[in-house]
C-alpha beads as a LAMMPS data file, in Angstrom:
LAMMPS data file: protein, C-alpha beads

237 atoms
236 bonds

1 atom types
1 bond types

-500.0 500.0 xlo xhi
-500.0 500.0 ylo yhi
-500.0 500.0 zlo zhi

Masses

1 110.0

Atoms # bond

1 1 1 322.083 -480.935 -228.651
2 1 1 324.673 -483.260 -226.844
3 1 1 325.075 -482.537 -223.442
4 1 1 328.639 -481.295 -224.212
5 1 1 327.161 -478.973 -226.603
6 1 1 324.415 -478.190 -224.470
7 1 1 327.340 -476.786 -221.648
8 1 1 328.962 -473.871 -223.840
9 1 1 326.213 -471.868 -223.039
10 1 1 327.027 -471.708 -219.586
11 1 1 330.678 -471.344 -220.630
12 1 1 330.385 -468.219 -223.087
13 1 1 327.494 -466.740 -220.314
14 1 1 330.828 -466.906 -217.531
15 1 1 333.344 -465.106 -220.028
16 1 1 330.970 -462.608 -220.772
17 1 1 329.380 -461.750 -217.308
18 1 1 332.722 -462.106 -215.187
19 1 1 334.270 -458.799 -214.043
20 1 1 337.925 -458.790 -214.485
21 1 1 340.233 -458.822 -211.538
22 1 1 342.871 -456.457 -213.280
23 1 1 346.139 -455.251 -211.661
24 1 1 348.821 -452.986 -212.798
25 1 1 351.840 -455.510 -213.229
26 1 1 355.473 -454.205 -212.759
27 1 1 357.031 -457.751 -214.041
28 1 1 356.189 -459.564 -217.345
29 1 1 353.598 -462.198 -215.511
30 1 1 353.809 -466.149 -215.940
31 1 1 350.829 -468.073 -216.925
32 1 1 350.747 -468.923 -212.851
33 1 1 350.703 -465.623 -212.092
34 1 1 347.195 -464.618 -213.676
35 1 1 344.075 -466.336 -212.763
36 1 1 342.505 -468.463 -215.258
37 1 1 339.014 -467.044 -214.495
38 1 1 339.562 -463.597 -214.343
39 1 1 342.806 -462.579 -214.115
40 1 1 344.173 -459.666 -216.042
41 1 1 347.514 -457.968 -215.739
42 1 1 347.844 -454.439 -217.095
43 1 1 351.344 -453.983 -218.480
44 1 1 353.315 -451.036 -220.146
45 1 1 355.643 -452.824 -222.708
46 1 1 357.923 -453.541 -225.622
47 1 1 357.148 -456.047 -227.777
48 1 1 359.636 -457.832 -230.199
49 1 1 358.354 -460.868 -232.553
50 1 1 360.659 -462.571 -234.430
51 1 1 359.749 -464.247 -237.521
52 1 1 361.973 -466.704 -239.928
53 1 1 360.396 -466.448 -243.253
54 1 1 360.229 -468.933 -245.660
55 1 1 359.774 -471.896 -243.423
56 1 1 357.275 -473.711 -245.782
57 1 1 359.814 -473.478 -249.061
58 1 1 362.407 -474.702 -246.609
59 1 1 360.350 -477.816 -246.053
60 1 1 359.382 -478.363 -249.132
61 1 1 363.255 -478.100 -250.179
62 1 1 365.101 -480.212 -248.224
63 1 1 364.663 -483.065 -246.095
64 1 1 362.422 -481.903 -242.668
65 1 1 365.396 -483.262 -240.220
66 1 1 367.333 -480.842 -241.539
67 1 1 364.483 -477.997 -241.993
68 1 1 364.233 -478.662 -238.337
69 1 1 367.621 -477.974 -237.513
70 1 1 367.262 -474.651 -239.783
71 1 1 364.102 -473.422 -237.656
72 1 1 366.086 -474.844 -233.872
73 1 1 369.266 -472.274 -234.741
74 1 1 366.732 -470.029 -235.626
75 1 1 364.742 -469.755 -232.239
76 1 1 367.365 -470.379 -230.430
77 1 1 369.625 -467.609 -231.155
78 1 1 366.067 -465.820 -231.174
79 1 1 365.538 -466.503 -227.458
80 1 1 368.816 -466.020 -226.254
81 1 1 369.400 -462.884 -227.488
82 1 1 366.237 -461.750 -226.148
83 1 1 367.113 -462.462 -222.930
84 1 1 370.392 -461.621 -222.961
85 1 1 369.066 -457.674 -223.293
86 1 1 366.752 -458.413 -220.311
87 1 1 363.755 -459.613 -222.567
88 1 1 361.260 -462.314 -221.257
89 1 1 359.946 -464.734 -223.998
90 1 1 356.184 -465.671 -223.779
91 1 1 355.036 -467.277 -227.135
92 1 1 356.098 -469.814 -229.379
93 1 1 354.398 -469.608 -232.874
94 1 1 355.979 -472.172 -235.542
95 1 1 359.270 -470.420 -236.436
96 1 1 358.413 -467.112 -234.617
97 1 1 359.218 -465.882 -230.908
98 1 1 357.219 -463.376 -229.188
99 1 1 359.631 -461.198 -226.365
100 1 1 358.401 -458.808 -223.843
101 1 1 360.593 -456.116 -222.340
102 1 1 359.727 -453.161 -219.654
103 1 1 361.691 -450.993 -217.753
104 1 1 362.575 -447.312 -218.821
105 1 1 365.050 -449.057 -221.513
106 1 1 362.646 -451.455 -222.857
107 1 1 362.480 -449.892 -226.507
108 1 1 366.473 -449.672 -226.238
109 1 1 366.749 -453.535 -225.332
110 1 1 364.179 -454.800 -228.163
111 1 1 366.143 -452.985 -230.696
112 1 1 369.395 -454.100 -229.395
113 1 1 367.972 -457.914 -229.215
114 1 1 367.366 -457.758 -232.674
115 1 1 370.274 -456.109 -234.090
116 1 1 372.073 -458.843 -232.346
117 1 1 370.048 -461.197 -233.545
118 1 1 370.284 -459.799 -237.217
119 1 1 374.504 -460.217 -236.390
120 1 1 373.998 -464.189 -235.151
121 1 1 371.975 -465.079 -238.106
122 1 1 374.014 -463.289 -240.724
123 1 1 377.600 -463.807 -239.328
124 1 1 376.904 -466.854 -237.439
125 1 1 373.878 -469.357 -238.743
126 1 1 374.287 -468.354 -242.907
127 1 1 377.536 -469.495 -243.113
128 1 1 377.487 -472.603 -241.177
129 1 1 374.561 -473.610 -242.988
130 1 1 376.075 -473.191 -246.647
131 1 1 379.529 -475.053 -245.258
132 1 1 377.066 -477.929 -243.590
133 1 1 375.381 -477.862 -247.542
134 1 1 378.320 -477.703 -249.166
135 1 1 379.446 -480.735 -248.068
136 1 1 376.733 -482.733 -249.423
137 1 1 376.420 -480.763 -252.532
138 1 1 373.372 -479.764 -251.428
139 1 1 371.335 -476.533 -252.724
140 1 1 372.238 -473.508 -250.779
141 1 1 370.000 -472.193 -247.976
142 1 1 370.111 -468.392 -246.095
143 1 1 367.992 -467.789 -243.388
144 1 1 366.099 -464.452 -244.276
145 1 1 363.894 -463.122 -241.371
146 1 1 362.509 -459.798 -239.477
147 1 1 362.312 -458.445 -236.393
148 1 1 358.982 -456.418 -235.170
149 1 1 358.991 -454.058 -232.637
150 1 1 355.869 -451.836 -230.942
151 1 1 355.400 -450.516 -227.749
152 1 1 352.540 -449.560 -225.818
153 1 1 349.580 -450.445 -222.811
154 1 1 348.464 -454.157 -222.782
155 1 1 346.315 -455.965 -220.729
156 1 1 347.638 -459.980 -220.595
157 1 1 345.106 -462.740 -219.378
158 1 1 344.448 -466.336 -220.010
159 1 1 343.304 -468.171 -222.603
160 1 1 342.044 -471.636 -222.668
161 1 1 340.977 -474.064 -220.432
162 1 1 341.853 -475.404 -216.839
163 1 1 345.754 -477.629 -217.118
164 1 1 345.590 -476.731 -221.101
165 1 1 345.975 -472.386 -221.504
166 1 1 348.282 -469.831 -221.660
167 1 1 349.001 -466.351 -221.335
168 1 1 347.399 -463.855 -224.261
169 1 1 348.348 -460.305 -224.718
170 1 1 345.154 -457.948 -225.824
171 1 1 346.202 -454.670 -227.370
172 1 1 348.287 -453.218 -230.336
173 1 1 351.868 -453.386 -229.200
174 1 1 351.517 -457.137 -229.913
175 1 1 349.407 -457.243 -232.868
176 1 1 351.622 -454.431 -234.426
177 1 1 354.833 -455.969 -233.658
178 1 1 353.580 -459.325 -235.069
179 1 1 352.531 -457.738 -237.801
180 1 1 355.266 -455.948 -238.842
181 1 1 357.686 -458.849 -238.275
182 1 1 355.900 -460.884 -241.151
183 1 1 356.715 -457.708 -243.980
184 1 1 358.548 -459.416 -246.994
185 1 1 360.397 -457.523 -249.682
186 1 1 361.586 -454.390 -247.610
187 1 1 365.268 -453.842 -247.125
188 1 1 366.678 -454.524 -243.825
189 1 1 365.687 -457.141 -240.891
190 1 1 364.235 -454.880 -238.512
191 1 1 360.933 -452.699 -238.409
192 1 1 359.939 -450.788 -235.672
193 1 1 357.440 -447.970 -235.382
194 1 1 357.812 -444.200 -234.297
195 1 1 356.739 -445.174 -231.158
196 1 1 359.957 -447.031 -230.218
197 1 1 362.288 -444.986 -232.724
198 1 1 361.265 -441.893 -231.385
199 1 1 362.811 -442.744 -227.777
200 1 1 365.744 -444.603 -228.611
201 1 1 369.357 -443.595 -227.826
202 1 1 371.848 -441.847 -229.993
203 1 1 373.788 -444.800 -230.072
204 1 1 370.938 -447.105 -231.423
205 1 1 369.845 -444.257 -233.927
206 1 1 373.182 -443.701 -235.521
207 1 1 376.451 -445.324 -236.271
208 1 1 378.749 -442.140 -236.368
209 1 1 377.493 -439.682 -238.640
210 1 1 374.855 -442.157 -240.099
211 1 1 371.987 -442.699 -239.815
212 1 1 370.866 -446.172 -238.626
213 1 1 367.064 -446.416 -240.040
214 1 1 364.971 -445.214 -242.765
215 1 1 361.789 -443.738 -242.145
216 1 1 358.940 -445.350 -243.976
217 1 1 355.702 -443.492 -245.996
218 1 1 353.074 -444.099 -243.075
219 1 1 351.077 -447.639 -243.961
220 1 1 347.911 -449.550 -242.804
221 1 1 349.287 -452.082 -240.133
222 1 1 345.902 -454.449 -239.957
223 1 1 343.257 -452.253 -238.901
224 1 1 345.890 -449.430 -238.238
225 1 1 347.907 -446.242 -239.969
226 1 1 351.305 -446.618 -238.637
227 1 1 354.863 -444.744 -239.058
228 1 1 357.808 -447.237 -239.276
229 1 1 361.194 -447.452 -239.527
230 1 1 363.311 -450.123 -241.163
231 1 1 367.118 -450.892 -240.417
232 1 1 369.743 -453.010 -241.897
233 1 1 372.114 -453.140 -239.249
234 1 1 373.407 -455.791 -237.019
235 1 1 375.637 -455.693 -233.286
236 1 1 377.502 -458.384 -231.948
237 1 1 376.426 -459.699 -228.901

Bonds

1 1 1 2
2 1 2 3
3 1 3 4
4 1 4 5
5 1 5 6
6 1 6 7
7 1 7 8
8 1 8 9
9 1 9 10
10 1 10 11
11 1 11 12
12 1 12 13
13 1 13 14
14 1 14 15
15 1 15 16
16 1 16 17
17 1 17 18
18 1 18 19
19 1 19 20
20 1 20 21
21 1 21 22
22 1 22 23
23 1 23 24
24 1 24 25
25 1 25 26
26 1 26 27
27 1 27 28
28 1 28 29
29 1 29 30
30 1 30 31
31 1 31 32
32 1 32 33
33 1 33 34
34 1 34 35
35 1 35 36
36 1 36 37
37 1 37 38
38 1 38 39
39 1 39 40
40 1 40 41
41 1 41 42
42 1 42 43
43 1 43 44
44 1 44 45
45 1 45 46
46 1 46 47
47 1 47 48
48 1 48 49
49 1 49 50
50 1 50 51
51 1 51 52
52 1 52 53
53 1 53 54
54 1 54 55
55 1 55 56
56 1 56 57
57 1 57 58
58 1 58 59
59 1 59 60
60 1 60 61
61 1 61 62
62 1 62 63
63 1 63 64
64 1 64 65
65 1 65 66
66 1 66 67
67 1 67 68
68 1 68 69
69 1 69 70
70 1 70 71
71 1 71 72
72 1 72 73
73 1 73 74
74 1 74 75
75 1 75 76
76 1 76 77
77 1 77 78
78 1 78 79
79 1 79 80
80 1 80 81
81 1 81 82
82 1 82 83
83 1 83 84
84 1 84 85
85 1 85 86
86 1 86 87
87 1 87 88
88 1 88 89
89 1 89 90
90 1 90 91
91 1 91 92
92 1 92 93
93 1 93 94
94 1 94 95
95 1 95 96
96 1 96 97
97 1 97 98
98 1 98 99
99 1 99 100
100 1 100 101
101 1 101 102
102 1 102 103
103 1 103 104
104 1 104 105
105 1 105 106
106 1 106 107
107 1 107 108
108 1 108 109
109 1 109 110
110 1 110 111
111 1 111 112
112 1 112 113
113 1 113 114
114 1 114 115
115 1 115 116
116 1 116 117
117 1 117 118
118 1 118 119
119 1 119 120
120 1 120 121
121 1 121 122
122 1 122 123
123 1 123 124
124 1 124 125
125 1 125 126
126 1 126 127
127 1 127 128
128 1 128 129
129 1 129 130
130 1 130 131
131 1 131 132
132 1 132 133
133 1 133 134
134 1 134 135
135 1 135 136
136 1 136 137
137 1 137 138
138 1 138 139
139 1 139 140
140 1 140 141
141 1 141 142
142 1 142 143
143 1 143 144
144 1 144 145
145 1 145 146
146 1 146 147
147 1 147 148
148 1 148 149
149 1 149 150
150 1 150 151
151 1 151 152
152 1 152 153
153 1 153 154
154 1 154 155
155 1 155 156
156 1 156 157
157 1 157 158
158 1 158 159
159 1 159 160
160 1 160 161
161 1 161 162
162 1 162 163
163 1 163 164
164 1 164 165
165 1 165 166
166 1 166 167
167 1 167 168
168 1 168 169
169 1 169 170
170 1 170 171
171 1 171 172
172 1 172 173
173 1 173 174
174 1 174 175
175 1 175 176
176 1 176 177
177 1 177 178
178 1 178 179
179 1 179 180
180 1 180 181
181 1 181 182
182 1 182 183
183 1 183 184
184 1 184 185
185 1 185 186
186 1 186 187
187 1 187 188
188 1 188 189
189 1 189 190
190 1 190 191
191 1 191 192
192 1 192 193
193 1 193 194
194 1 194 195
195 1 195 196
196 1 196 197
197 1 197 198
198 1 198 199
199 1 199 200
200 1 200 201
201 1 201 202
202 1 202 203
203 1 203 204
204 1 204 205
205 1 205 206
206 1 206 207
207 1 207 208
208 1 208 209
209 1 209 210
210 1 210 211
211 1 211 212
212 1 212 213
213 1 213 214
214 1 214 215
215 1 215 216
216 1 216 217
217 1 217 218
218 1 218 219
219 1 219 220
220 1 220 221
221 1 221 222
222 1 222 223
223 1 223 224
224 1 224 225
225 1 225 226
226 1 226 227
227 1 227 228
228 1 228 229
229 1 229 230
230 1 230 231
231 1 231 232
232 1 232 233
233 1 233 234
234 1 234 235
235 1 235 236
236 1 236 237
């Protein structure tokens, strides 16, 4: 072996052996705030991943300048209307946006982040990309996409290596949420599970006398049996 190859034994021996130096956190941590060697933040929180769907047809479509422009609107109404319900963002994954909110009205904000995301894309992005389209004679183009939603415990430490890592969150809140924000072919643009419907406010449940979300037949999330919900509602910022 080279002596670069020789050197990951070493390297996989350190991960292993190393205790972590957990703490409870009571803010969503930057990568500067956890140690690279063994650092660990323990974190109750929401998580909300939005996902644009249909980003490779999109390419293949139309020219990738515009594409592009499709996927910028896309992430940035994304990340501003996460943080404009208190949310921090903390991944970047192609065309999909990882938020994290805490706080007793975490579940409350990620569901109101994406119902006003849900509002931007449908009232705001669709129809300035079919007059932008129409005006080339161009093939029309909707953005479809879904919000995912889970809370729950989850320990946050870095991955990588020294000047090239970044912040990874270990538990099923995240996994769930990303999950769940990939589902194709249900109605609506927003899936959460009972873990976040089951603490939300009248006002985010129900619009009057109806009902808001529809409960879903419990399914296998990855590795798990989860109960979701699924709404087709939007909110104006």
């Amino acid at each position: 072996m080279t002596q670069f190859g020789d050197a990951f034994d070493g390297k996989m021996n350190e991960i292993l052996a190393t205790p972590w130096n957990s703490e409870n956190a009571r803010v969503v941590p930057k990568t500067e705030d956890v140690a690279q060697r063994d650092g660990a933040k323990l974190i109750e929180a929401t998580f909300m991943y939005a996902d644009m769907a249909d980003s490779t047809l999109l390419v293949k479509r139309y020219k990738k300048e515009f594409a592009a422009r499709v996927v910028r609107m896309y992430m940035r109404a994304s990340v501003d209307c996460i943080r404009n319900r208190g949310g921090h963002i903390r991944s970047f994954d192609g065309d999909r946006v990882m938020g994290v909110f805490i706080g007793d009205r975490r579940r409350n904000d990620a569901v109101e982040a994406a119902l006003n995301l849900s509002w931007v894309v449908d009232q705001v992005i669709n129809p300035k990309l079919k007059a932008w389209l129409a005006r080339s004679n161009s093939a029309t183009w909707s953005v479809a996409h879904r919000s995912g939603i889970d809370d729950g415990e989850t320990l946050i430490v870095r991955g990588g290596a020294r000047n090239n890592s970044d912040l990874v969150s270990i538990g099923n809140a995240p996994n769930i949420a990303a999950k769940l924000s990939g589902i194709r072919g249900e109605s609506g643009s927003i899936t959460i599970t009972s873990r976040v419907y089951d603490v939300l406010s009248e006002g985010n449940k129900m619009s009057g006398d109806t009902a808001m979300w529809k409960k879903r037949d419990e399914a296998a999330v990855g590795p798990h049996a989860v109960s979701t919900y699924s709404c087709g509602w939007m909110r104006k910022p």
